[in-house]
Kinemage of the C-alpha trace (Angstrom):
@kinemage 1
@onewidth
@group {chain A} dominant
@subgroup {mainchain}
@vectorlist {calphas} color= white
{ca unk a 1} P 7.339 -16.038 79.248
{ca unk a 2} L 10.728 -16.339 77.569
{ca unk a 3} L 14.106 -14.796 77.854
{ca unk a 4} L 14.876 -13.192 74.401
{ca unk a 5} L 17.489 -10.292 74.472
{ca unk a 6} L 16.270 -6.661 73.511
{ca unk a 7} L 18.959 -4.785 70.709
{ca unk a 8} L 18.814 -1.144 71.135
{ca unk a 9} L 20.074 0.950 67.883
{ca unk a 10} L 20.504 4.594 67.772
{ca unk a 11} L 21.734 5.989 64.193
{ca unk a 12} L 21.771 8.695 62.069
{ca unk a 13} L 18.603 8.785 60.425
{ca unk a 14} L 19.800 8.526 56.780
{ca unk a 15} L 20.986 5.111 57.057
{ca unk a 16} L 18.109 3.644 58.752
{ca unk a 17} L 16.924 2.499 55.609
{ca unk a 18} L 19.763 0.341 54.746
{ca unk a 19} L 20.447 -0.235 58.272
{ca unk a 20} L 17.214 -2.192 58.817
{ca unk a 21} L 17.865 -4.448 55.537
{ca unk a 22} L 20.727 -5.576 56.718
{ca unk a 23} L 18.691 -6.684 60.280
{ca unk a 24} L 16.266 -7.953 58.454
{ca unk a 25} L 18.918 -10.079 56.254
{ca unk a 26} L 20.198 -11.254 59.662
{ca unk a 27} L 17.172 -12.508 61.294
{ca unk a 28} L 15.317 -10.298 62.872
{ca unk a 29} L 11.569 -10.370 62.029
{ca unk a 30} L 10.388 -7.101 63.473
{ca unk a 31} L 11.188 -3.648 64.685
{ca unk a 32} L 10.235 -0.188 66.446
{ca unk a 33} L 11.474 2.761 65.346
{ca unk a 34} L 11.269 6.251 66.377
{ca unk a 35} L 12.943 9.595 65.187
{ca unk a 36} L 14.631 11.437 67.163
{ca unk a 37} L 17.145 14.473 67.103
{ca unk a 38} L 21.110 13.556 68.820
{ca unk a 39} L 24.696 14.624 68.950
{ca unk a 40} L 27.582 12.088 69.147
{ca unk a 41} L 30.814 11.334 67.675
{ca unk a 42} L 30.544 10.166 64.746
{ca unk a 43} L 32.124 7.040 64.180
{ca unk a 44} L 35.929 5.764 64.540
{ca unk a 45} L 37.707 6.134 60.825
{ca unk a 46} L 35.168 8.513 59.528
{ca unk a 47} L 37.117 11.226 57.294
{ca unk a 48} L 35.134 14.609 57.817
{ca unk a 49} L 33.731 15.879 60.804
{ca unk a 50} L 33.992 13.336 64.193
{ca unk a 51} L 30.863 15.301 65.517
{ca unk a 52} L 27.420 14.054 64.971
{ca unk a 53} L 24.673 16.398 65.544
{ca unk a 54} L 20.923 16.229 63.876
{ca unk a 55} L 18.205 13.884 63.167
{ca unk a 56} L 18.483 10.476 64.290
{ca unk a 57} L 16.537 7.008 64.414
{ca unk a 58} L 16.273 4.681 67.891
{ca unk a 59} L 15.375 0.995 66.596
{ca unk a 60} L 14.249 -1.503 69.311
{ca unk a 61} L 13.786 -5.478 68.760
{ca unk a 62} L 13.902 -8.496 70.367
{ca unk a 63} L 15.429 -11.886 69.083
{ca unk a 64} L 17.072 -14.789 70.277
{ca unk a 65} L 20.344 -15.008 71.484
{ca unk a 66} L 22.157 -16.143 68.283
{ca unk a 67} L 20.236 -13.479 66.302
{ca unk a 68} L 21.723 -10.624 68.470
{ca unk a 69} L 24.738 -11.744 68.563
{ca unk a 70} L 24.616 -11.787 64.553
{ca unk a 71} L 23.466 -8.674 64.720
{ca unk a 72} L 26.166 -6.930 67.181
{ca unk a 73} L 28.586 -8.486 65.274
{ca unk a 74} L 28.036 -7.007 61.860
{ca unk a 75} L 27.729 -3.458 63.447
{ca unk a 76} L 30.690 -3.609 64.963
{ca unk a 77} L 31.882 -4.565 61.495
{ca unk a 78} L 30.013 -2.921 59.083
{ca unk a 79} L 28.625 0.191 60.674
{ca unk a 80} L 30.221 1.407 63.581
{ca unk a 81} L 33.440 2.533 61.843
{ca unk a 82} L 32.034 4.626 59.270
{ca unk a 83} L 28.708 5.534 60.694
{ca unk a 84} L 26.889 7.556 63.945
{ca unk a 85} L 25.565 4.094 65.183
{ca unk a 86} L 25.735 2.631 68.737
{ca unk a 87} L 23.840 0.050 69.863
{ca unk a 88} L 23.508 -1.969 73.283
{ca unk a 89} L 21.841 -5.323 74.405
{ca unk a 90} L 19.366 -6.234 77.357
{ca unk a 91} L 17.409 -9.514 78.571
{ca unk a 92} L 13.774 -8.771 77.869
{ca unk a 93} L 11.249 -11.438 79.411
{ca unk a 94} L 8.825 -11.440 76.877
{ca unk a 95} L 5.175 -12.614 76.783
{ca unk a 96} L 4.758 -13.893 72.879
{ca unk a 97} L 8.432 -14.854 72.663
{ca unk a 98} L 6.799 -16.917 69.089
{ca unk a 99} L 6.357 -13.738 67.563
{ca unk a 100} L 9.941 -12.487 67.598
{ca unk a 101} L 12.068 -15.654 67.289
């Protein structure tokens, strides 16, 4: 087993497509995601509404430490302001850490 840390996205569903390029361009080699429904502010310098509310996506993968970091990095830059995204990141002791990272 391995220590890899586990990224947790939740965004509006009609960026996920461009959303998961961009983690892709970063690094990360794989992903799960489900649809979902949510309500949320928006995002920080959004002009319109600053409420969120419909269908949403919840991507989950695990990378190394560097990759995460990457990846936090350019959604606090690149996403978060203008978008309903939010994201957190765990430790996750994983069993084919060769497969993710």
């Amino acid at each position: 087993m391995a220590t890899l840390r586990l990224i947790t996205i939740l965004a509006e569903a009609e960026v996920s497509d461009r959303l998961l390029r961009d983690l892709g361009a970063l690094g990360v080699r794989g992903w799960n995601l489900i649809h979902g429904e949510g309500h949320w502010n928006r995002a920080l310098d959004t002009a319109g509404p600053a409420d969120f509310d419909g269908p949403t996506v919840r991507i989950e993968t695990v990378a190394e430490e560097k990759v995460a970091e990457a990846v936090m990095a350019h959604l606090a830059a690149a996403w978060f302001p203008r978008f309903a995204v939010f994201a957190w990141v765990t430790d996750a002791e994983v069993m084919r850490p060769g497969k993710y990272a």
